[in-house]
C-alpha positions as CSV (number, residue, x, y, z in Angstrom):
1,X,7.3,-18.4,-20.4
2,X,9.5,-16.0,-19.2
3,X,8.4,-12.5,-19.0
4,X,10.2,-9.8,-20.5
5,X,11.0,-7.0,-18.0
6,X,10.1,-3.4,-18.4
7,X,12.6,-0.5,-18.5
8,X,10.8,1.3,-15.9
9,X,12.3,-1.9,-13.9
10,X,15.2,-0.1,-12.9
11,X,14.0,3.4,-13.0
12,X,11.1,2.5,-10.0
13,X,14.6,2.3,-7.6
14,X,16.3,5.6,-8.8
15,X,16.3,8.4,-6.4
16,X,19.2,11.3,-6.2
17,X,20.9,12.3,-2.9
18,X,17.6,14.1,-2.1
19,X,15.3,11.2,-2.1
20,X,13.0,12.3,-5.3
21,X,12.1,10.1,-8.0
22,X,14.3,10.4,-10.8
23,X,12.0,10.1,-13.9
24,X,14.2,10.3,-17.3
25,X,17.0,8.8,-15.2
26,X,20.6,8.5,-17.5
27,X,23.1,5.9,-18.1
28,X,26.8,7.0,-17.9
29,X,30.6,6.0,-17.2
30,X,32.4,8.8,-16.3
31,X,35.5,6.6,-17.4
32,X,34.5,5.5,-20.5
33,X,36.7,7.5,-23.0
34,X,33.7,6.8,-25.8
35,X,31.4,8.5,-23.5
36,X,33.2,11.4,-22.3
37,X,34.1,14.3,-24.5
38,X,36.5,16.4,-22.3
39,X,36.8,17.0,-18.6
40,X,36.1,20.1,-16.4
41,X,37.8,21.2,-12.8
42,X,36.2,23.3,-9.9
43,X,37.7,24.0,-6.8
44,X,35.6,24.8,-3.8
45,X,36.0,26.5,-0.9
46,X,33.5,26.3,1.4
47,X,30.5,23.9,2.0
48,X,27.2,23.3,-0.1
49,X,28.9,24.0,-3.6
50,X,25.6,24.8,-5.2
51,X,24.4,21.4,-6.4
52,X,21.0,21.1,-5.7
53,X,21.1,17.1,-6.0
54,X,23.0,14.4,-7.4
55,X,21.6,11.5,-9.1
56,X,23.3,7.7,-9.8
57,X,23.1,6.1,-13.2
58,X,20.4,4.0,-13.7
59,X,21.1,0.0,-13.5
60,X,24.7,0.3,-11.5
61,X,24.1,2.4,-8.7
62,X,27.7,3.7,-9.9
63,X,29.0,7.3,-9.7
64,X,27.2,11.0,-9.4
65,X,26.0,13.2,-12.4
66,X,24.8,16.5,-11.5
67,X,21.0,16.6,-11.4
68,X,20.1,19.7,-10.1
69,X,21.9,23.0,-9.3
70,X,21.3,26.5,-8.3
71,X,21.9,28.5,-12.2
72,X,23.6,31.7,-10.2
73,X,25.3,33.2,-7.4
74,X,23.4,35.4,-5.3
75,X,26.4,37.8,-4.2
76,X,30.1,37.8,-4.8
77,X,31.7,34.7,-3.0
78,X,28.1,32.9,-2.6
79,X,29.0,29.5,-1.5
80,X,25.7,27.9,-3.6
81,X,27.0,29.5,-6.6
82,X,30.1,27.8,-6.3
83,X,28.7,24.8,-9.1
84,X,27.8,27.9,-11.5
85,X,30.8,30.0,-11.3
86,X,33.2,27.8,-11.8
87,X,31.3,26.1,-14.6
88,X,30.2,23.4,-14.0
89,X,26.4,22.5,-15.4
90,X,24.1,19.9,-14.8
91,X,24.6,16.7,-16.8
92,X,28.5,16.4,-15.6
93,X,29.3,13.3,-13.9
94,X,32.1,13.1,-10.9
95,X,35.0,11.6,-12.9
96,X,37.9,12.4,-9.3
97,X,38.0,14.0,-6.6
98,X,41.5,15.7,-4.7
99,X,42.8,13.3,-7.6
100,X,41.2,9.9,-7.0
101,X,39.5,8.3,-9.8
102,X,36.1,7.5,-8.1
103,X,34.4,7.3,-11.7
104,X,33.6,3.7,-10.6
105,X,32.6,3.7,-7.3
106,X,28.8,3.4,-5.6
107,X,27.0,6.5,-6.0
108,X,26.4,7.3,-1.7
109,X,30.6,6.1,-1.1
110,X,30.9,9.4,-3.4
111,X,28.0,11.6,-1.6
112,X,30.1,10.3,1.3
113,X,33.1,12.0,0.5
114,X,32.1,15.2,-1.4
115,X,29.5,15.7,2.3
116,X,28.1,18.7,-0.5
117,X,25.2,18.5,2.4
118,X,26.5,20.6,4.8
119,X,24.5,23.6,6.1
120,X,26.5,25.2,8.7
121,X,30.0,25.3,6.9
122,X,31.7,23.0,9.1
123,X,33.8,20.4,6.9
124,X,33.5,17.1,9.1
125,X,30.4,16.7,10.5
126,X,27.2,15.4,8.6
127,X,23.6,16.6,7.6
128,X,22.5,13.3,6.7
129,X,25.3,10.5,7.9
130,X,27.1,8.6,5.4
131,X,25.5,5.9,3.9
132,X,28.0,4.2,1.7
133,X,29.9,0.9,2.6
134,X,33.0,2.6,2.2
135,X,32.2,4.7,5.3
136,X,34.1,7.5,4.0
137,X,34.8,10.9,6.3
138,X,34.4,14.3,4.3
139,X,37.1,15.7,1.9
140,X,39.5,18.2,3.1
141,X,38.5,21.9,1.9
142,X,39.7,23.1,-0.1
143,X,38.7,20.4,-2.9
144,X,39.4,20.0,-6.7
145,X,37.1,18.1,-8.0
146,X,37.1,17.1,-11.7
147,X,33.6,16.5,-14.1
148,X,33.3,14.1,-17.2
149,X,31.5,15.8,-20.2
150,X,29.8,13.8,-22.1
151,X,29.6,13.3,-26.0
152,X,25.8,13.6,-26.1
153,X,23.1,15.4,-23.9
154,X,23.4,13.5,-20.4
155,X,21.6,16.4,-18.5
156,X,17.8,16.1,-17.1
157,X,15.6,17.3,-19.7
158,X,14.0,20.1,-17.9
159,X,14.6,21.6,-14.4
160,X,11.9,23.3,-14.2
161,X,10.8,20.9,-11.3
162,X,10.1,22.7,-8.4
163,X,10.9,20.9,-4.9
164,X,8.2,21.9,-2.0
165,X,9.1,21.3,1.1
166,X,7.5,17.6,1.5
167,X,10.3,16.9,-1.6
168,X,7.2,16.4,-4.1
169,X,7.9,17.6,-7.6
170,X,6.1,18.4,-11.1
171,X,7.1,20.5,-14.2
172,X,4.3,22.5,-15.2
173,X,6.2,22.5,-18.4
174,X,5.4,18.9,-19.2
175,X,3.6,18.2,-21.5
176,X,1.3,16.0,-20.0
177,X,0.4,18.7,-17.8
178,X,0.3,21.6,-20.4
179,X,-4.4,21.6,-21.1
180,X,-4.4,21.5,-17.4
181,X,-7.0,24.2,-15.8
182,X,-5.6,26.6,-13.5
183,X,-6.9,25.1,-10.3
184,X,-5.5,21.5,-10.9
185,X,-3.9,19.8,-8.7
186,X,-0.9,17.9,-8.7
187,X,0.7,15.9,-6.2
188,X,3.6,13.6,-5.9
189,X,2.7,9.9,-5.3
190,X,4.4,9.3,-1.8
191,X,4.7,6.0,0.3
192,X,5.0,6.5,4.4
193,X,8.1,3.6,4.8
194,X,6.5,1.2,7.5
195,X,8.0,1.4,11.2
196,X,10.3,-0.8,12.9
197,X,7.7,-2.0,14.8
198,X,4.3,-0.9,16.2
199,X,2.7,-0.5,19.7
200,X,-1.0,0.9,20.7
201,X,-1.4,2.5,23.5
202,X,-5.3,1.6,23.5
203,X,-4.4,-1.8,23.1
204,X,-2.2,-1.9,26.1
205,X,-4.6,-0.1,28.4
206,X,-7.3,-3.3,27.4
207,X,-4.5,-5.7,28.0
208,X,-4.7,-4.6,31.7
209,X,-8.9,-3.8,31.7
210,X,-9.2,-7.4,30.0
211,X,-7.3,-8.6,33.4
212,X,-10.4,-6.9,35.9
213,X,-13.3,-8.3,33.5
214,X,-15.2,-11.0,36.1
215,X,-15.6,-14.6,34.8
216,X,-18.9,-15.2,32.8
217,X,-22.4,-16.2,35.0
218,X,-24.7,-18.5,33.5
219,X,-23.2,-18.7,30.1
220,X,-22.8,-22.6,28.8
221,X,-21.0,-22.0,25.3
222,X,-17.3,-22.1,24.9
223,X,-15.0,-20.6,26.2
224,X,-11.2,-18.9,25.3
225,X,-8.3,-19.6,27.0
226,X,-5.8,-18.6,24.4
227,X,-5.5,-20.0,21.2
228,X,-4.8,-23.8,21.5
229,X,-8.7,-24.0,22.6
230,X,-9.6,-23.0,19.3
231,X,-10.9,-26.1,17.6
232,X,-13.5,-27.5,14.8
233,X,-16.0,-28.0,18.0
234,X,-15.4,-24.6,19.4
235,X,-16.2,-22.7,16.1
236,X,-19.1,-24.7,15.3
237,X,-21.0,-23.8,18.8
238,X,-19.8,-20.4,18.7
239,X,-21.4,-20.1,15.1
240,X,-24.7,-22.0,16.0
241,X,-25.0,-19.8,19.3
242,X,-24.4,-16.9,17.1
243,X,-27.3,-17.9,14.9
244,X,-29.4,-18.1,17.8
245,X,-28.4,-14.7,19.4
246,X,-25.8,-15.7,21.6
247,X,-22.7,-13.9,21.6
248,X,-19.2,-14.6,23.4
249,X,-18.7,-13.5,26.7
250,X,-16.7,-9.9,26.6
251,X,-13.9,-11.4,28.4
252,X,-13.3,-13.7,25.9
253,X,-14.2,-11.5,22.8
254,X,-11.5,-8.7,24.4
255,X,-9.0,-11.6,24.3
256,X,-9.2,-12.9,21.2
257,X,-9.1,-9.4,19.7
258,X,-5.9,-9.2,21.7
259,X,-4.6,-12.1,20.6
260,X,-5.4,-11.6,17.2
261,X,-3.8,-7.6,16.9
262,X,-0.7,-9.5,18.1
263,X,-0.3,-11.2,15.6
264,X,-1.6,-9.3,12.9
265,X,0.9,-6.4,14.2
266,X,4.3,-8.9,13.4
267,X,2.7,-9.4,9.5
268,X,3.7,-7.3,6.6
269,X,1.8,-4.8,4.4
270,X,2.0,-7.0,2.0
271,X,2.2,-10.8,2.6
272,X,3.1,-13.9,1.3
273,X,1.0,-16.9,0.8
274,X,2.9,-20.3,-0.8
275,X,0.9,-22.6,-2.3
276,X,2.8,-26.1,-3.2
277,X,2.3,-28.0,-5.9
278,X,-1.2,-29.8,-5.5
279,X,-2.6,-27.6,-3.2
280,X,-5.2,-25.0,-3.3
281,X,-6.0,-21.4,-1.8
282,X,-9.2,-19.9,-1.6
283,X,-10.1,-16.5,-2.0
284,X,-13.4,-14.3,-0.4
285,X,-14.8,-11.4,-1.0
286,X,-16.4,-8.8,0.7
287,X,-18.8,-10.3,3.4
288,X,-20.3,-7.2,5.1
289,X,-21.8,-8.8,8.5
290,X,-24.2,-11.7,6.7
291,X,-23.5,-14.4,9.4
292,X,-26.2,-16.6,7.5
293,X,-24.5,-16.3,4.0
294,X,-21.5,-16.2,5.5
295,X,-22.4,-19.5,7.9
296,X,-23.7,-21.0,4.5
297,X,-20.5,-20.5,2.8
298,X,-18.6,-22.2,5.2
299,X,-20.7,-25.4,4.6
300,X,-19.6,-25.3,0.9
301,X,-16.2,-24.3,1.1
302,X,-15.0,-25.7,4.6
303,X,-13.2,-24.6,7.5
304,X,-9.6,-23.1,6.9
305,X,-6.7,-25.5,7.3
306,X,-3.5,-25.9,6.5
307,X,-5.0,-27.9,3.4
308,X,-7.8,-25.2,2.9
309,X,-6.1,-21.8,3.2
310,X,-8.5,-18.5,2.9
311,X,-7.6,-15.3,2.0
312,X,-10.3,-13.2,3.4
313,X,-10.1,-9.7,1.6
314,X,-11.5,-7.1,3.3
315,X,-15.0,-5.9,3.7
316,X,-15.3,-8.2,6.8
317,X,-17.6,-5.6,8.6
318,X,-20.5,-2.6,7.9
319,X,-24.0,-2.7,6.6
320,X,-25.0,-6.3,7.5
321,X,-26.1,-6.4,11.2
322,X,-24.3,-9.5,12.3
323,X,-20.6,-7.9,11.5
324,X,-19.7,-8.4,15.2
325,X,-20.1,-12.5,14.8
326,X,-19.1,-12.5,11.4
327,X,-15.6,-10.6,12.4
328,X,-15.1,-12.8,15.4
329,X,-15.7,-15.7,13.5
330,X,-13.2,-14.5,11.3
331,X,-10.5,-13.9,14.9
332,X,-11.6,-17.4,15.9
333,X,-10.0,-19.2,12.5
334,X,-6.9,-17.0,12.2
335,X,-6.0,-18.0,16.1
336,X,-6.8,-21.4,15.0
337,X,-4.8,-21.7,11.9
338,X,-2.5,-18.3,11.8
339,X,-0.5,-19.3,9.0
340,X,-3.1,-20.5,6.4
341,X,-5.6,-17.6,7.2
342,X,-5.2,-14.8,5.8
343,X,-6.8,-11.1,5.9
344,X,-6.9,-8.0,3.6
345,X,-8.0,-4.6,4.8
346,X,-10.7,-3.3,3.4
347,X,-12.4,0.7,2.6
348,X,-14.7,-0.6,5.2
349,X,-12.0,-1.3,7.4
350,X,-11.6,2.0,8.9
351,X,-13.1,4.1,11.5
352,X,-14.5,6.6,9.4
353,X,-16.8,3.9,7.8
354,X,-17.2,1.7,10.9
355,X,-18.9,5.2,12.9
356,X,-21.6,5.8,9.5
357,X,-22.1,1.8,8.4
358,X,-22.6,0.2,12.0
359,X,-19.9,-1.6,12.7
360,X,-19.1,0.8,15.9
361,X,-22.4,1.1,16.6
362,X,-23.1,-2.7,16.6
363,X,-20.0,-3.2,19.0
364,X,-21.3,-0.7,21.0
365,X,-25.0,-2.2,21.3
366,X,-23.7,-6.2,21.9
367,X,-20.4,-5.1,24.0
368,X,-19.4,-1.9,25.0
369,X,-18.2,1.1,23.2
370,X,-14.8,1.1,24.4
371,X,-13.9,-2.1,22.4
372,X,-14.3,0.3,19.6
373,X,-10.9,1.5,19.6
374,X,-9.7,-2.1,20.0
375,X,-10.6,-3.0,16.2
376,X,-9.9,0.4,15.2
377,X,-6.5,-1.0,15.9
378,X,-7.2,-4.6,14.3
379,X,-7.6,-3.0,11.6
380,X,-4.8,-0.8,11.3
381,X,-2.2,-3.8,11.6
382,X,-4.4,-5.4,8.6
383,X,-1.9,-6.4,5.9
384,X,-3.6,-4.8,2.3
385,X,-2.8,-7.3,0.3
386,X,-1.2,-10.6,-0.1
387,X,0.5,-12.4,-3.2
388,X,-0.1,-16.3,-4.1
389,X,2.6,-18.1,-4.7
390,X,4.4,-15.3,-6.3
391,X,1.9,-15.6,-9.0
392,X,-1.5,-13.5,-8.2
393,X,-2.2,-10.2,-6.3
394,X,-4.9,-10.1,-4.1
395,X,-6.1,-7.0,-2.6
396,X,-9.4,-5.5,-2.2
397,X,-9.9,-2.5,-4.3
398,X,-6.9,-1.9,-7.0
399,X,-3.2,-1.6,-7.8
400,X,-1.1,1.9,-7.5
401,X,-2.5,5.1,-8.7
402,X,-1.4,8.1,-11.1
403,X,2.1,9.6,-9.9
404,X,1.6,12.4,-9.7
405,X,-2.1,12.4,-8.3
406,X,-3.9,14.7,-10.5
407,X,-7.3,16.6,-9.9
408,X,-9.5,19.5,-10.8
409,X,-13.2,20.7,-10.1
410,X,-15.4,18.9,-12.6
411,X,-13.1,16.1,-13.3
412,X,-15.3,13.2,-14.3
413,X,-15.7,9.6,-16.1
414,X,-15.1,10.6,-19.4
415,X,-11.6,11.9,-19.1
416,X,-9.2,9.5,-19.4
417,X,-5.0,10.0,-18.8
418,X,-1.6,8.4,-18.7
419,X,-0.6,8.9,-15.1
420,X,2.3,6.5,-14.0
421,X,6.0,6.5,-15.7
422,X,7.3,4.6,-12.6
423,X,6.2,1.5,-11.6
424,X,5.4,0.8,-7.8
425,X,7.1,-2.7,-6.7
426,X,5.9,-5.2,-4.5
427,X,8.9,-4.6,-2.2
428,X,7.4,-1.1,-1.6
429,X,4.2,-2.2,-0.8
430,X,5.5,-4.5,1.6
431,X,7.7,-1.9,3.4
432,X,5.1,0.8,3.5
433,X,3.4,2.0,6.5
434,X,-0.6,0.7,6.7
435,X,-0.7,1.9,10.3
436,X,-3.0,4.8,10.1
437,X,-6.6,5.9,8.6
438,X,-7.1,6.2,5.0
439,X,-5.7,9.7,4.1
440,X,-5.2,9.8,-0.2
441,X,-2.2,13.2,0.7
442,X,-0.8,10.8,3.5
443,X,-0.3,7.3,1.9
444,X,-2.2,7.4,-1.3
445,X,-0.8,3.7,-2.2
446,X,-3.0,3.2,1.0
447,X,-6.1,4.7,-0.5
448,X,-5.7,2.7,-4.0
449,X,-5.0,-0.6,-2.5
450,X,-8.1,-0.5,-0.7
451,X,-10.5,2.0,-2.5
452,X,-9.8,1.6,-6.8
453,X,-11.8,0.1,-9.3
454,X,-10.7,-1.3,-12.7
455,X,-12.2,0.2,-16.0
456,X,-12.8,-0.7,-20.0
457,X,-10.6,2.2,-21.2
458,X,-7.4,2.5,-20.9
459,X,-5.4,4.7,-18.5
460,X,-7.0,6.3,-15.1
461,X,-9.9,8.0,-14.6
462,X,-11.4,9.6,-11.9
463,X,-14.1,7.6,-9.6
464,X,-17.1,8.3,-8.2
465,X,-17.0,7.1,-5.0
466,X,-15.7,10.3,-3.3
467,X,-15.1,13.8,-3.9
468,X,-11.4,13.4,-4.8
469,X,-8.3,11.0,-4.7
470,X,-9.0,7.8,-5.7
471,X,-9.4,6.6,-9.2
472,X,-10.1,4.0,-12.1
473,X,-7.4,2.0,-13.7
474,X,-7.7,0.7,-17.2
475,X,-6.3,-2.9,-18.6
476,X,-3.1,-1.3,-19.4
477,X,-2.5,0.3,-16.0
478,X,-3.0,-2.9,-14.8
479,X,-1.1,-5.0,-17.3
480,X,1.8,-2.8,-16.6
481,X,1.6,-3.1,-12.7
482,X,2.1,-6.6,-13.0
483,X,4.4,-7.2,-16.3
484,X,6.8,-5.0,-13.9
485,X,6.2,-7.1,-10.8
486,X,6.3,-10.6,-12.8
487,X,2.6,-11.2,-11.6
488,X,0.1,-12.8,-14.3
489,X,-3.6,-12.3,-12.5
490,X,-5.1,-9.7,-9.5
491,X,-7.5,-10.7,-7.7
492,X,-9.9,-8.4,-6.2
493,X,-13.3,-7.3,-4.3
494,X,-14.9,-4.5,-3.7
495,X,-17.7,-4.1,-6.2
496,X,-21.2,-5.9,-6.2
497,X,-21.1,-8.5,-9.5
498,X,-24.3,-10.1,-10.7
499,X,-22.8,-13.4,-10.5
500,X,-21.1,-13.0,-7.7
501,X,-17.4,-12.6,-9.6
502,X,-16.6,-11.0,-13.0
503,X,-13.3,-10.9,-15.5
504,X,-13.4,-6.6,-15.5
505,X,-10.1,-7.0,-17.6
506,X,-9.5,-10.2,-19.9
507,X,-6.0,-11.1,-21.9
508,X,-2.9,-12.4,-20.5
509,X,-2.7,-10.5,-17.0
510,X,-6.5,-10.4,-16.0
511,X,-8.1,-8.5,-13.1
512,X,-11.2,-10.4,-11.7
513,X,-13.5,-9.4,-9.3
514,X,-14.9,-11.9,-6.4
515,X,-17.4,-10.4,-3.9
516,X,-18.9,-12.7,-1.0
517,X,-21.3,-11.4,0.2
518,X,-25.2,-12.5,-1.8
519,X,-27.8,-10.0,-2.1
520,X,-25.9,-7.3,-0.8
521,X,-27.3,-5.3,1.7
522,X,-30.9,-7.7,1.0
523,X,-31.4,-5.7,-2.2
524,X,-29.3,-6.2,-5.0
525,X,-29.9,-9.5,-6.0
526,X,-26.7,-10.7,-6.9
527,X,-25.0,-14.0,-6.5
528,X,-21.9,-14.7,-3.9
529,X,-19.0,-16.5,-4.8
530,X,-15.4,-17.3,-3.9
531,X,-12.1,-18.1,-5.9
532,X,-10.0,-21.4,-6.0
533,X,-6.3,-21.1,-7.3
534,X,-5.1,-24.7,-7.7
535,X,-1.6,-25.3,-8.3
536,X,-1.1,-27.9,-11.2
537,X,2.0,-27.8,-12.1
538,X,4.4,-26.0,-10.3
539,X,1.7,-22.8,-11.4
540,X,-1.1,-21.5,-10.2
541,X,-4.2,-22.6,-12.4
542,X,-8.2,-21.1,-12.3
543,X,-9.7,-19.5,-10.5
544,X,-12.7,-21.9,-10.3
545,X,-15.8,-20.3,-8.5
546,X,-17.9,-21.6,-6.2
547,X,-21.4,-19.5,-6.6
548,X,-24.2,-19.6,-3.9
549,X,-27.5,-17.6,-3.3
550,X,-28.7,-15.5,-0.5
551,X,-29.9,-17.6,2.6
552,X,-33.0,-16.8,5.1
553,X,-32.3,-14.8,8.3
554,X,-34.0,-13.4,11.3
555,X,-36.2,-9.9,10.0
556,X,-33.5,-7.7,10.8
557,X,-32.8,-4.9,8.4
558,X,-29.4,-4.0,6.4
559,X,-28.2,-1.0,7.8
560,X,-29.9,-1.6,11.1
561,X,-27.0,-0.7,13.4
562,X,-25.9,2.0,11.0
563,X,-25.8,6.1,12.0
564,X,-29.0,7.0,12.1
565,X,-30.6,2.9,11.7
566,X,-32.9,1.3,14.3
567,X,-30.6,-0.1,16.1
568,X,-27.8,2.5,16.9
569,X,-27.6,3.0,20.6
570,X,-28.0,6.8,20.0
571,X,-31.3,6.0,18.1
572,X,-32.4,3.1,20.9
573,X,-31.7,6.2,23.5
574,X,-33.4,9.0,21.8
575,X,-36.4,9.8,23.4
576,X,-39.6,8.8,21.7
């Protein structure tokens, strides 16, 4: 049935004239004589008044309240004590100004005209541009403007927030914060807005090395000529010869990587997958370089098609020592069937992990080392996480973290808080920036999407995996995530399961874990499996799981191409 919304719904979009995240945002109509109490009048001078920020009320979008202000004039005739002097207090709302009723208009069509942004006390020209539809030039000075009071308490309900100058925020004073030690940390949950578009520089310098690469001697498998060569045939020679120790020739493998970034690159942060009615989509998990599982997957579950979708989510790479054939394998279907293959980012997709778990060091040993920086890229332009059918989140670690990000020395499992009062869309995730490294104080959406685990208690805790920044989430973190986002399942990866997939949280919005990759690292023991989301329906029914066991392989250890492993060039160099 249809889902209630939450009222965090419309607070997740409230920001005031300074871009911060309103969080106890108000509701008011500065016209609405049951509202209002009385009226006040100002009449500035000179440019900034003394209003630190403006905010809109919730829901509309509609007029300007007073948010923040400075509380006092430095000197006699201080311009930023204007606001104070002449009485007015946070909490009033813009009822007209020079004697227009603008009580009713869009909040910006007011910041417009007001331009109470102004740093070098010249009326007319902009800090920030206007940004209302009205496209409305700067009040006259001087300017009357008149202030609804309101019948209740409209104003924020501290301002003790202190602004740094990154426009984070928290209130010491609140009392979630108060049993906080001295050297915690807090830190406003911020998400980098994606760019217009996106070029690499490395990847244009191997568009032009690809071009001086000599044809292939003596090599008899196939070969790539762009993307329409890419067929059934072609994938099941280049995954025999890989079996048998024969890679691609590095003019093709440079090409296809090419190919692939370019198309990755046009992709969202977050995409879209449709599923019709009848049809199926199929999730895997975390592979990690096991061409034989991998290989013996394919044999259960097919090749991708537009039938067969696959969501591949993340963990293509590191730790097994086939990653190279397993990842190309994984370029060769998405050129073949670019819209019904899809791929997550995972925490091992990144170069930090690729230099210490062997993916680099793999590339380096069966191509080069300068086709390093070419999946580097790859994997920068890797959406994080795609939704089914508008129906089911897939992404490999977790969902959004505590805002604000809070830490302290000695922080560990047990503690357990209430971290998020405004819910992340799925709009935001789409239009975030996933063009960089893992950084949590850069893009900690980033660093959750790709790095989180899901937990028995409630609220977030603190994980394990690393010394700081990225956390557990408990069912109602999750259950909140997607009420707000009209989502009713997330599917993940990320973490070894016995049985190859696990329900971590169970109820009406579940979060299930599907990891692909048997016997991880030929010690665990566990069994593989993959996830098949049928829609019966007009809905998204399962998943159904299809389990399978760890295969033979050539006597090549986990690890082996790892820092410090057998097979690392720099450990094939040293001298013996």
């Amino acid at each position: 049935g249809q889902r209630s919304p939450r009222v965090g719904r419309w607070a997740e979009a409230v920001r005031d004239s300074e871009g911060n995240k309103i969080r106890d945002a108000k509701t008011f109509d500065a016209s609405d004589p049951s509202q209002v109490v009385s009226t006040h009048t100002a009449e500035y001078k000179k440019r900034p008044f003394g209003v630190l920020s403006y905010a809109p009320s919730v829901g509309s979008g509609k007029g300007a309240m007073v948010w923040k202000m400075n509380e006092k004039s430095r000197y006699p005739g201080d311009p930023q004590g204007q606001a104070w002097v002449g009485g007015v207090r946070t909490g009033y709302a813009i009822k007209a100004i020079a004697g227009t009723d603008v009580s009713k208009w869009d909040f910006w069509d007011i910041m417009d005209l007001i331009d109470d942004k102004i740093l070098d006390n010249s009326a007319g020209k902009f800090q920030a541009k206007g940004k209302g539809g009205m496209a409305n030039s700067p009040a006259a000075l001087p300017l009357t403007i008149e202030y609804a009071v309101f019948k209740q308490e409209m104003a924020p309900e501290s301002s003790a927030a202190v602004a740094d100058n990154g426009g984070s925020y928290v209130d010491r004073n609140d009392p979630r914060y108060r049993d906080l030690p001295p050297d915690a940390t807090l830190q406003e949950y911020k998400i980098p807005p994606a760019p217009a578009s996106y070029t690499s520089p490395d990847v244009e310098q191997l568009r032009a090395y690809v071009r001086t690469l000599p044809e292939p001697a003596g090599y008899a498998g196939p070969r790539y000529r762009g993307p329409g060569t890419i067929d059934k045939a072609f994938v099941d020679t280049m995954i025999a010869n890989f079996k048998n120790g024969q890679l691609l020739p590095i003019k093709d493998a440079y090409q296809m990587a090419i190919d692939v970034f370019d198309i990755l690159v046009k992709e969202k942060t977050l995409g879209r997958v449709p599923v019709p009615e009848g049809k199926k989509v199929t999730v895997i998990g975390d592979l990690h370089g096991q061409l034989f599982d991998f290989a013996h997957m394919l044999t259960l579950i097919g090749y991708p098609s537009p039938d067969n979708p696959f969501v591949f989510n993340g963990d293509f790479v590191d730790r097994g020592p086939w990653s190279v054939e397993v990842m190309f394998s994984l370029l060769a279907f998405k050129l073949m069937h670019p819209q019904h293959v899809f791929m997550n980012r995972g925490n091992h997709e990144s170069e930090m992990a690729n230099h210490f778990y062997g993916f680099f060091g793999e590339v380096e040993a069966k191509y080069e080392k300068k086709m390093c920086p070419l999946f580097a890229e790859i994997f920068r332009a890797t959406p994080l996480c795609h939704v089914l059918n508008n129906e089911v989140f897939v992404v490999h670690g977790g969902i959004p973290g505590p805002d604000p990000r809070v830490w302290w020395k000695g922080i560990n499992n047990q503690v357990g808080f209430s971290g998020r009062t405004i819910e992340i869309s799925l709009a935001e995730i789409e239009n975030s920036n996933r063009f960089m490294e893992p950084n949590p104080k850069e893009n900690p959406l980033m660093v959750d999407l790709l790095w989180s685990d899901p937990k028995g208690k409630i609220g977030y805790g603190p994980s394990g995996r690393m010394s700081e920044g990225i956390y557990l989430f408990g069912p109602d973190v999750s259950e909140a995530f997607m009420r707000n986002n009209n989502l009713k399942m997330c599917l993940r990866s990320h973490e070894v399961k016995a049985q190859g997939y696990r329900y971590d949280h169970e109820g009406q919005f579940p979060v299930i874990t599907v990891f692909s990759a048997p016997n991880y690292v030929d010690k665990a023991g566990n069994k593989a499996a993959v996830a098949v989301m049928t829609n019966r329906g007009g809905s998204l029914q399962g998943p159904e799981f299809i389990q399978f066991d760890a295969q033979p392989h050539p006597p090549v250890p986990s690890g082996a191409y790892a820092a410090g492993g057998p097979l690392h060039p720099d450990t094939v160099a040293a001298p013996r």
